[in-house]
Structure formats: C-alpha cells, structure tokens
N, C-alpha and C positions, 0 to 999 in steps of 0.2 A: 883556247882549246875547248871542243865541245867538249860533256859531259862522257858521250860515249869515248871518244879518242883519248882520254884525260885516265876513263878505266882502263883501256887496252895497256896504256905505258905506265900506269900500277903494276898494272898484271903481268906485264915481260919484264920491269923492273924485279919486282919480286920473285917472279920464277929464275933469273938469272944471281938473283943480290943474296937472296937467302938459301936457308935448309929448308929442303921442300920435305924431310924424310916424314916431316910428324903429321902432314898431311896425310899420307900414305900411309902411317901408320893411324891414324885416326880411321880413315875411310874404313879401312878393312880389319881392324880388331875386335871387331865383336859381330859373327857370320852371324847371319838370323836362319832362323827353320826354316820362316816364312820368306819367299820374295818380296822384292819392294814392288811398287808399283812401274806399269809399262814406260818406258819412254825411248826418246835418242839415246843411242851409245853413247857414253861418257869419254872425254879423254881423258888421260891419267893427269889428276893432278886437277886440270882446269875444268872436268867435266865438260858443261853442257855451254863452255862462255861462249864460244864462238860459234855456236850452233843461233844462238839466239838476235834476231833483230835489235840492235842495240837499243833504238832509237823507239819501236814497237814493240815490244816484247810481247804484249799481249796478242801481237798475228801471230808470231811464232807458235805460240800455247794452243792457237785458236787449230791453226793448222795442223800441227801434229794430235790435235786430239781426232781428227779425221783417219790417223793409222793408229793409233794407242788408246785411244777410248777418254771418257771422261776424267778417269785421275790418271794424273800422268806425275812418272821421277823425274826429275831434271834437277843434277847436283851442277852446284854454279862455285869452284873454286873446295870452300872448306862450309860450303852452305845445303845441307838438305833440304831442294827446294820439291814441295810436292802440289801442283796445280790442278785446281779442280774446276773444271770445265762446263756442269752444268748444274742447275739448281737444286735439280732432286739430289745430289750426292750434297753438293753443301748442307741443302739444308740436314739429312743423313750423320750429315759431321759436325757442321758449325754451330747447331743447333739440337740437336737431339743427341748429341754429345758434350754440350755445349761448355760441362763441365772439363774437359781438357782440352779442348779447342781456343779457348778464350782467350791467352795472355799473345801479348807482342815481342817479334823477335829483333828487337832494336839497341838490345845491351850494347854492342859493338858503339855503335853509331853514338848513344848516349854516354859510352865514358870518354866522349871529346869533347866533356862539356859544355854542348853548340848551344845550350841556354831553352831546349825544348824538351826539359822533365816536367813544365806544367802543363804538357797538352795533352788533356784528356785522354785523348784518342791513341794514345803513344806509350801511355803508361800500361805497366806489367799488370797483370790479373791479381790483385789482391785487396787488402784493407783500401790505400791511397786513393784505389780507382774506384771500388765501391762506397767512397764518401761523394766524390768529382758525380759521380754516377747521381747517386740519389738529387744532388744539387741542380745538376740538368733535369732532369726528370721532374721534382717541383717547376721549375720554372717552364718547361716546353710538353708535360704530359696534355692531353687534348682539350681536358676542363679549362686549360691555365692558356693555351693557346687563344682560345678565345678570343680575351682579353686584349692581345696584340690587334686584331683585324682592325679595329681604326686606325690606326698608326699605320699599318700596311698600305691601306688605301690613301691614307694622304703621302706616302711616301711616292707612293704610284701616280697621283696627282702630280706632283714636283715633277715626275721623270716625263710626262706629257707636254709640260711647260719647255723642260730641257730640250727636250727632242724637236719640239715647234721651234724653238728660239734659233738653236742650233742642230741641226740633224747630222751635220757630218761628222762631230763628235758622239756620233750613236754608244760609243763602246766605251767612250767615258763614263757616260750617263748612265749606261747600263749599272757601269760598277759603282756610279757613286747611289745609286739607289740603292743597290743591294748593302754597300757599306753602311748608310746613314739608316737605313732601316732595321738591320741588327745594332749597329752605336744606341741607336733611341729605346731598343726595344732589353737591350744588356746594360745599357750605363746610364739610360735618360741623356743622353749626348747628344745634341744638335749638331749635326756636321756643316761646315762652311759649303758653300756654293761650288767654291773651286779649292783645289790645291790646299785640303785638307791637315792638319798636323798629322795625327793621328791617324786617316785614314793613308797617307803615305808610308808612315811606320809599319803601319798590316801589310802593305803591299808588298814592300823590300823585306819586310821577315818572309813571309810568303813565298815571294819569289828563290830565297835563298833555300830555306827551310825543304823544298821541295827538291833539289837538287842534293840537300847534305843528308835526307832522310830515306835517298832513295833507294831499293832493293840492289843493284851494282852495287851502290857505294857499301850498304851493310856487308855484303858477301865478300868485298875485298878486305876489308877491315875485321871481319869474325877471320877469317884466314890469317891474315897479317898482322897482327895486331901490332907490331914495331910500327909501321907505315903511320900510327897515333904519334911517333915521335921524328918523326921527319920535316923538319924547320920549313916552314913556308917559302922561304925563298928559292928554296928545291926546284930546278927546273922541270915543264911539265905537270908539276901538281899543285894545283890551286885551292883543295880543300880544304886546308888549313887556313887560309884566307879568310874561304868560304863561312868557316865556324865560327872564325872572329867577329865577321861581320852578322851572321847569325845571332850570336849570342847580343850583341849590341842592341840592334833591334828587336830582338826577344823581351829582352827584360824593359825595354819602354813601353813596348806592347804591353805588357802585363801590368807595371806600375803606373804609368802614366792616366790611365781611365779608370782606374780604382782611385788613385788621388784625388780626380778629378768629382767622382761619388760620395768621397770623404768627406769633403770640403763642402759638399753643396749642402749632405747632411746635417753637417757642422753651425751651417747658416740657416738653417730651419727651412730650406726649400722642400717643398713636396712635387719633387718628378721622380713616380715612380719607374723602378724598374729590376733586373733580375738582381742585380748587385744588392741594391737598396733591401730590396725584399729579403734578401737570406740573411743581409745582417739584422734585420729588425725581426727577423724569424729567435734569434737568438738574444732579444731584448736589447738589442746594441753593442751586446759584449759578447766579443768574439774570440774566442781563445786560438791561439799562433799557428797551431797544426788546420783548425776548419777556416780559418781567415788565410792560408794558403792556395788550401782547396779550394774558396769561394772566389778567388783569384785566377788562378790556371783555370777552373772551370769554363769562367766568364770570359776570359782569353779566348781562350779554343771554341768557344761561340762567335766568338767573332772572326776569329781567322779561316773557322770552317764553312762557316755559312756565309762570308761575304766572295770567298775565291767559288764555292761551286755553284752557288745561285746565279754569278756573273756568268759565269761560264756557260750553265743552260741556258740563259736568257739571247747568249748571242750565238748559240746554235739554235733555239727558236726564231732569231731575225733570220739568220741563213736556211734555216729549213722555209721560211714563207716567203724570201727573195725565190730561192730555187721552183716554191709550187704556189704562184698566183691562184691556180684555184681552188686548192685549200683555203688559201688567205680570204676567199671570196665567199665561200662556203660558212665558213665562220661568222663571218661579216653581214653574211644575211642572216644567220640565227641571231645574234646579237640585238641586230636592228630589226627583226620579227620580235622580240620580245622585250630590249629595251629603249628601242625606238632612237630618236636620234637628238632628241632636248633633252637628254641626259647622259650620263654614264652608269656602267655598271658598275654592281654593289656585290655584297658577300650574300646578300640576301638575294640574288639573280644566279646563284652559282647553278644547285640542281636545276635550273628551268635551263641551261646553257650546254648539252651532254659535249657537243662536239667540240666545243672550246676545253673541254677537260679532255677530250681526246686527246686533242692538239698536245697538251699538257704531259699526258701519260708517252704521246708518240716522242717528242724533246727528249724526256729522259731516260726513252730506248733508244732511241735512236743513235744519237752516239755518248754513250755515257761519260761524264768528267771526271769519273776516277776508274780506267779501265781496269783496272787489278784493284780495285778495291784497295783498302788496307792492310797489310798481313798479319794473320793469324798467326799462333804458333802453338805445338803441343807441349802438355807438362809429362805428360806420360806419354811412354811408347802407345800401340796401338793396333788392332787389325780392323781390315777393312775390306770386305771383297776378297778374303783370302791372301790379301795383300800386309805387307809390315807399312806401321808407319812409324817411323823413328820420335823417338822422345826429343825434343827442341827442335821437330823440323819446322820450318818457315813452309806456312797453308796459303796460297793463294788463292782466291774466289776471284776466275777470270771473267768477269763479269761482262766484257767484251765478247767471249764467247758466249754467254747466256744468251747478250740482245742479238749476235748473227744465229740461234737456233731457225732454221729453217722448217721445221716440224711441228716449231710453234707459233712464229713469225716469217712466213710465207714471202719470198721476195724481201730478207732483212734487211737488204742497204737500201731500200725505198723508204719514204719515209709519209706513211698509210695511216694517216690519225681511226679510218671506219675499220680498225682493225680489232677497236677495242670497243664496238658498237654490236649490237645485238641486233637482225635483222628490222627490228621494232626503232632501231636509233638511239636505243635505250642502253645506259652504259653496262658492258658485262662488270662482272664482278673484279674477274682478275686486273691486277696494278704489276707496275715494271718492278716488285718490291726488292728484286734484287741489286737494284743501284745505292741502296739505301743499308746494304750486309746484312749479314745475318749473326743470329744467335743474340747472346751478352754484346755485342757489337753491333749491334742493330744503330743505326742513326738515332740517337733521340729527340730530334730535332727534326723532323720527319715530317710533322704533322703543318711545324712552322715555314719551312721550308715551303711545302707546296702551295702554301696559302698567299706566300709571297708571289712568287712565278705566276698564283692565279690573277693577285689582284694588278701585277705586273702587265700581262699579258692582254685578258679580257680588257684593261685599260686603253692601252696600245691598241689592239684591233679594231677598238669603238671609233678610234680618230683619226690614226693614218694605215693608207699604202704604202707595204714597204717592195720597192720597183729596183729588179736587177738592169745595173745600169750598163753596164757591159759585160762580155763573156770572161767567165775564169772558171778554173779550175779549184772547187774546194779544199782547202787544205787545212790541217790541224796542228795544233802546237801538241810537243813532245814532253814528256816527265810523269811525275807523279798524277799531275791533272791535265787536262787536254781541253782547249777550246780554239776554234775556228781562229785560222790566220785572218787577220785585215780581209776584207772582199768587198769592190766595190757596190754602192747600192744606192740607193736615194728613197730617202722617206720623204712623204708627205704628206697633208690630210686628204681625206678621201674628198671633204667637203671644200669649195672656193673659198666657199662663206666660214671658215674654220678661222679666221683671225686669231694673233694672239689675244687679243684683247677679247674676240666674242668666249674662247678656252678659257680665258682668268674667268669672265664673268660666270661661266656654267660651274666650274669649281667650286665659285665664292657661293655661290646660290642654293649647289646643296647639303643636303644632310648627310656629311658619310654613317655611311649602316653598315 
C-alpha cells in the first residue's frame, strides 16, 4: 500500500474508530483577536487532508499561494500547518525571528521510538542540538572545508573510471561517490567498489526514515496518538513495520562507523577524519553525553549528504540529457581553459563561471528536499497582521521559491546564463534557499557544493551524456525527490578516451 493510500485508511480508520470531540475541541478553544493566515477552507476535523496532493504536496502550496499569498493556513487533521511560499517572508520568520522559528515538530513521530533522536537535523531546539550543532560546524565551517578538496577530487576520479567501465549503471555510481566521499571525509572509511556494508545500511535507513519521518505521517500521529499502539499486523498499516525496520538500521548506521574509527584509533592508524578529529579535540576522552553527540552528529552527515548530493547529481545527468547544448556550452569553457591532457582542479573553479552556473541551475531547478525540513514555533506569534499559533509546523516551500517567476523567468526551463551577468561573470545571488534558513541553515553547505563541483566539472571534462530515446521526466515522491530511471547513454566525448589512456591521466596528476 502506498504511503498516500496507507494515510487515507489512518485517517477514515480514525475518524470512524475513535472520539473525534477533543479534536474539535482543541481547534477551537482558544479564538484568537488576530486571524490566522489565508488559505483553503478546512473541513471539520480533517482540515486541509484531502485538499492536498498527496503524492506532491508541495504543488498544492505552490498553487494556492497564487489565490492566498505567500503565507498560507492549511490545518492537516490535529496539525497547524502554516506554509510559506517565498523567501523574503522565510527569511522575515526563519531567520530574523530565528529565535522562535527554530525547533522541529517531530515529537509525535519520535515517541515511536524509530531509532532517529540522533539526527541532527531532527532534533528539538535546545542544549542537545546546540552541542550536535557546534560539532558539524568544526568539522564542515569553510576554513575546515578546505581540507576535504583532495579527497573530493579523487573520489570524482573513481566515479570517471566507474562510469567508463560501466555507464549504464550511471546511478549507481552517482550514489556510490557521493557515499564514499562523505564515509572517507566522516569516518576515514574506504568504501568497497560494489555492494558496500555500510553504505547499504545508509541506504535502507534512508529509504525508510523518509517515509516514517514524513509530514502525513506526523499529522496523523499528533492527532491520534492511540494509532502508536496499534499492533503491526493491523490490516492496511505498515508503519509499525516501518519503525522496526527503521530503528534496526538506525542504530548500525550509527554504531557500526564509529566502531570502526575506534578501533583504527586503537591501532595507532592516522586516517584522519571528522570522527577522529572531535575525539582527539577532547584529548581522547570523551565523556557519554558529547561521545553521543559526536555520534548522531557524524550520522546525520552521512545520511544527509550521501541521499541529497545523489539526488542533485542525477538531476544534473537529466538536466544535460535533456539540453545537449548547455552540455556543449560547458564543454567548451572547460576545454578553453583546461584543455584536454588534463582534468579539472579546484584550482580551475573561478576561471569556469558557467559550469558553476550549471551548478547553481541543478539545485534550482528541481530541488531534493521540496519542503525543506519543518520548522516549528515555540511561541505564539504575529506576522502581517496575521496569528501564528505556538507549536505550529512552518514549512519553507521551497519548490515554490525555485517556480518564482518574477525571479526566475521561464522556472521549469532549466537556463544555467540565468545566473550570469551580461559580462559572463557570475552575479552574486545563489539558490541559497535549497540549503533553509535561519539556525537551520545546512552546515554543510559549503561541503556539499564542492562535491557536485568536483563531481561534475569532472564528468563534463570526459563524456557525453546522449538522450537515447524519448521519455517523459519523472520524479520520485517523499521527503526527497530525484529523477525516476530515464534512459541515456554516456560516453567519452573523446575515441581516443580508453580506459586505460583515463587510468594513465588520473595516475599522472597532481590533484590540487
């Protein structure tokens, strides 16, 4: 049973099974002075559930912000949801309010025990997250970034080799870059070639984790909270499954690569990396509660940067199947500048403006987390004359930021000289809204894109990537979003591109 059809018979289960009174008395027990903000008529009880794209919900938001304006109410069950549609108001809220904007409304979802209170990203606005906090921040602020770029490029290396060897597993390859290049650069980990331990354990927490953590799922669960006690073999609801198997793989994720840093410690190896570094920050001894944190943190770097880095990377292959002459376009700055007995370097980045186009247009273009992650308030609130309820759930539709039309002219085209100054010269503004806002800000931000670069600039140095037949693009559904399967065909742009003449060029330089 999908995700969506799996909420719907929650949701008529529970309207039929239980007392719906205290919902209705919830909703309306405390009238405000103030209105809330504009949206769809609610129905009683279920509010805005059936109003909404199950499957998209971010069109839904996108579209009714075209009759209600940028903040928009949409109550979902026993859930104050309030969506905000464009960036000046985020930033207005998430960010210049940033002090009651900040915390996550995931208590529901978290007293199921699914085994995801170490991920950063997830965690309530307080002490826990402000330790998790600082710990990313040492490891990924821009000084410390640095430091990764070799490892990036030789991971980009490997994925050139991959994709020569075998090209029709393109989306393998994609992910096993992005995985082994945060493993190496979070735990000093070397990932296998194929069929990973560990990078399989990221994948299936992942995959579940996005399904048990999702906004439905919260809003039937803050409503229902009995449905936490409803035995798995329940016909129709598979959540309970869902959490077991979550929790499983959560906690390998988590222990399994921290043992593995233990032990190397242990044995006197020096590969450094984020893990290694925090505990030797504290002279080796680490006391229980920041040896948690340094844990969950380093988790949630890997779970977060290996699923959306994939993701962009293979809506970068689909956006240059779909526009050969972008791809071309690119391909001759490249080879204007770094010619063609080489590859590109981190030291070739500025002299490259339209391949960071390229870069910036990816992750407008269709972003991989359209709703972002949800905020929530600690305090009530006004805004625009508007009420905003204390514990509402804030979405930053960020799906609607990238279709602005008033900023991004022709949004579902996908126009890298958008972000080019008539000189070719890159403007200043970045898509920084795929990346949140506020205390929520990606901190990982700086690492992230340097991936993608060294990712991509790689890739365009040595093949064509050629739409092999007609289709139709399509996108996977949830929390994150990246390009269904689409047929295509890489190859090197060059005859003379052998694997063997690709190993020798590799082996022969200097990455910088």
């Amino acid at each position: 049973m999908s995700s969506v059809a799996e909420t719907s018979a929650i949701a008529l289960f529970c309207v039929f099974g239980f007392t719906i009174s205290s919902l209705v008395v919830k909703r309306y027990r405390s009238p405000v002075t103030l209105p809330l903000p504009p949206g769809p008529p609610p129905l009683p009880v279920l509010g805005n559930a059936l109003d909404i794209k199950g499957d998209e919900p971010w069109i839904s938001y996108t579209e009714w912000g075209a009759t209600y304006g940028d903040l928009i109410y949409s109550p979902v069950l026993n859930l104050d949801i309030i969506v905000i549609n464009s960036e000046d108001v985020a930033k207005s809220l998430l960010e210049k309010r940033s002090h009651n904007f900040s915390d996550r409304p995931l208590g529901s979802v978290n007293k199921l025990r699914v085994g995801l209170s170490f991920v950063s990203a997830l965690l309530g606005y307080g002490d826990t997250w402000r330790m998790h906090r600082r710990i990313l921040h040492q490891a990924f602020r821009p000084a410390a970034s640095v430091t990764y770029l070799p490892t990036q490029l030789r991971k980009a290396r490997e994925l050139l080799i991959n994709l020569h060897d075998s090209p029709e597993d393109y989306e393998a390859h994609l992910q096993l870059f992005t995985a082994s290049t945060i493993m190496s650069i979070v735990y000093g980990y070397t990932t296998a070639p194929r069929n990973d331990h560990l990078v399989n354990v990221v994948e299936r927490a992942a995959a579940v984790a996005t399904k048990v953590v999702s906004p439905a799922r919260a809003a039937v669960l803050a409503s229902f909270p009995a449905l936490k006690s409803i035995p798995s073999w329940f016909p129709g609801v598979s959540f309970q499954r869902e959490v077991v198997e979550c929790r499983k793989y959560a906690t390998e994720m988590v222990e399994a690569p921290f043992k593995y840093v233990q032990d190397k410690m242990a044995s006197g190896a020096t590969i450094r990396s984020m893990v290694s570094d925090a505990v030797k920050k504290d002279g080796g001894v680490v006391d229980p509660v920041r040896r948690e944190a340094i844990k969950g943190a380093s988790a949630t770097a890997f779970l977060a940067g290996a699923e959306t880095a994939s993701s962009t990377l293979r809506n970068f292959v689909l956006a240059m199947v779909l526009n050969p002459q972008i791809q071309q376009r690119a391909q001759e700055e490249i080879d204007a500048i770094v010619g063609t007995d080489r590859l590109p370097t981190f030291g070739d980045r500025d002299s490259l403006p339209f391949v960071e186009a390229i870069i910036r247009e990816t992750l407008r273009w269709h972003p991989v987390l359209p709703l972002g992650l949800a905020h929530a308030t600690t305090s009530s609130d006004v805004f625009g004359g508007y009420a905003i309820p204390k514990g509402a759930t804030i979405i930053a539709n960020a799906w609607a930021m990238s279709r602005n039309e008033a900023k991004y002219p022709n949004a579902s085209d996908f126009k890298p000289e958008r972000w080019l100054k008539v000189d070719g010269s890159l403007v200043d503004e970045r898509p920084d809204f795929v990346f949140g806002f506020g205390r929520r800000f990606c901190v990982g931000r700086h690492l992230a894109e340097a991936s993608l670069w060294s990712a991509i600039a790689s890739m365009l140095s040595i093949f064509n990537f050629i739409k092999s037949e007609e289709f139709e693009p399509k996108w996977t559904f949830g929390a994150t979003s990246h390009p269904i399967s689409f047929p295509c065909r890489i190859v090197p742009r060059s005859p003379c591109m052998t694997l063997e003449t690709l190993t020798q060029m590799i082996q022969a330089e200097t990455v910088v």
